[in-house]
C-alpha positions as CSV (number, residue, x, y, z in Angstrom):
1,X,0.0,0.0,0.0
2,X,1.3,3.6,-0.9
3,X,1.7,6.1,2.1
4,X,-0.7,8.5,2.5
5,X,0.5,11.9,2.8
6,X,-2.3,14.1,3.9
7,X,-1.0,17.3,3.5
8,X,-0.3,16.8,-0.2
9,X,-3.9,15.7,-0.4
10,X,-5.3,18.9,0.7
11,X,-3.4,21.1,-1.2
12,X,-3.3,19.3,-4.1
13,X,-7.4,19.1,-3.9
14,X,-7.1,22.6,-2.8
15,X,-4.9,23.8,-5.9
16,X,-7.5,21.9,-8.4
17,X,-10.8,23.4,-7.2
18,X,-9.2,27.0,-7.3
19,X,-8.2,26.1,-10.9
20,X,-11.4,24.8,-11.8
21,X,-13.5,27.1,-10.3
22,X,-11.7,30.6,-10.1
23,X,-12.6,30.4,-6.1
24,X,-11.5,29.2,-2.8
25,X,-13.7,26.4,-1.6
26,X,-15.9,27.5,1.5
27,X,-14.6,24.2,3.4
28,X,-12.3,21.4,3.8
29,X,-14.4,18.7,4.6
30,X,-12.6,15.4,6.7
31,X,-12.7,12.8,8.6
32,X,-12.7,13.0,12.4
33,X,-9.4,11.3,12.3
34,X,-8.0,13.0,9.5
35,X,-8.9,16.1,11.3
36,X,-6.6,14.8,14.1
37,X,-3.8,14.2,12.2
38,X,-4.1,18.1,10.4
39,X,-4.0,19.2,13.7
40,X,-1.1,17.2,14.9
41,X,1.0,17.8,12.0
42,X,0.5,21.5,12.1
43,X,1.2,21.8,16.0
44,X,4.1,19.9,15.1
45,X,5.0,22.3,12.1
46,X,4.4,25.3,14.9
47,X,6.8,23.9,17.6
48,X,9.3,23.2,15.1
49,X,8.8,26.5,12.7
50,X,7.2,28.8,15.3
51,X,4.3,29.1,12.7
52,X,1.2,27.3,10.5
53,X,-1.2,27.6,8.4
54,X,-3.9,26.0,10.6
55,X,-5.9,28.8,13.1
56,X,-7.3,26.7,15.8
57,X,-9.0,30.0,17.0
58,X,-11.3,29.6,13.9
59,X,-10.5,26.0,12.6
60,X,-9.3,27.5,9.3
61,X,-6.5,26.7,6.8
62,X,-4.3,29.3,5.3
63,X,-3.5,28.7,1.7
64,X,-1.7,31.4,0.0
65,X,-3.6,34.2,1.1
66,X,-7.0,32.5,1.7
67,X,-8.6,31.0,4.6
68,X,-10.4,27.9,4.2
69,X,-12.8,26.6,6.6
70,X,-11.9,22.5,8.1
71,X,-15.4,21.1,9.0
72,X,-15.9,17.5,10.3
73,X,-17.9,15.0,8.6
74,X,-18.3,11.6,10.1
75,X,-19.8,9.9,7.3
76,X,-16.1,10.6,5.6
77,X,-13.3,7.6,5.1
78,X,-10.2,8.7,6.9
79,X,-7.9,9.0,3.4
80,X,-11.0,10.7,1.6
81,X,-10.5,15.0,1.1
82,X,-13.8,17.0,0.2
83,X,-13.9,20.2,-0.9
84,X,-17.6,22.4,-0.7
């Protein structure tokens, strides 16, 4: 089985819609355990790099210079990425 690198999953999803549709998406939609490891990978990112792209104050993700809202949706599969 192929790793699974989540981060590239978002951003590459991320980098598609905006092509396709001339607009950020209005959420990142994920699993409750792929929400988990976003979050763990970006607190790790901020203790190493002193910054991220995640805001837990809002639960958004910075790409570029748009925030993108990370909503929960327990019907997902952990390795599945929606955009809305």
């Amino acid at each position: 089985m192929e790793d699974f690198d989540l981060i590239s999953q978002v951003h590459e999803r991320i980098f598609s819609y905006l092509n396709s549709h001339d607009h950020p998406p209005a959420a990142l939609l994920l699993s409750p355990a792929a929400f988990h490891w976003l979050r763990e990978i970006y607190v790790e990112e901020y203790r190493i790099l002193g910054s991220s792209p995640l805001s837990e104050k809002d639960w958004t993700l910075r790409v570029n210079e748009t925030r993108i809202a990370i909503r929960i949706d327990e019907m997902l599969d952990d390795y599945d990425v929606r955009l809305i």
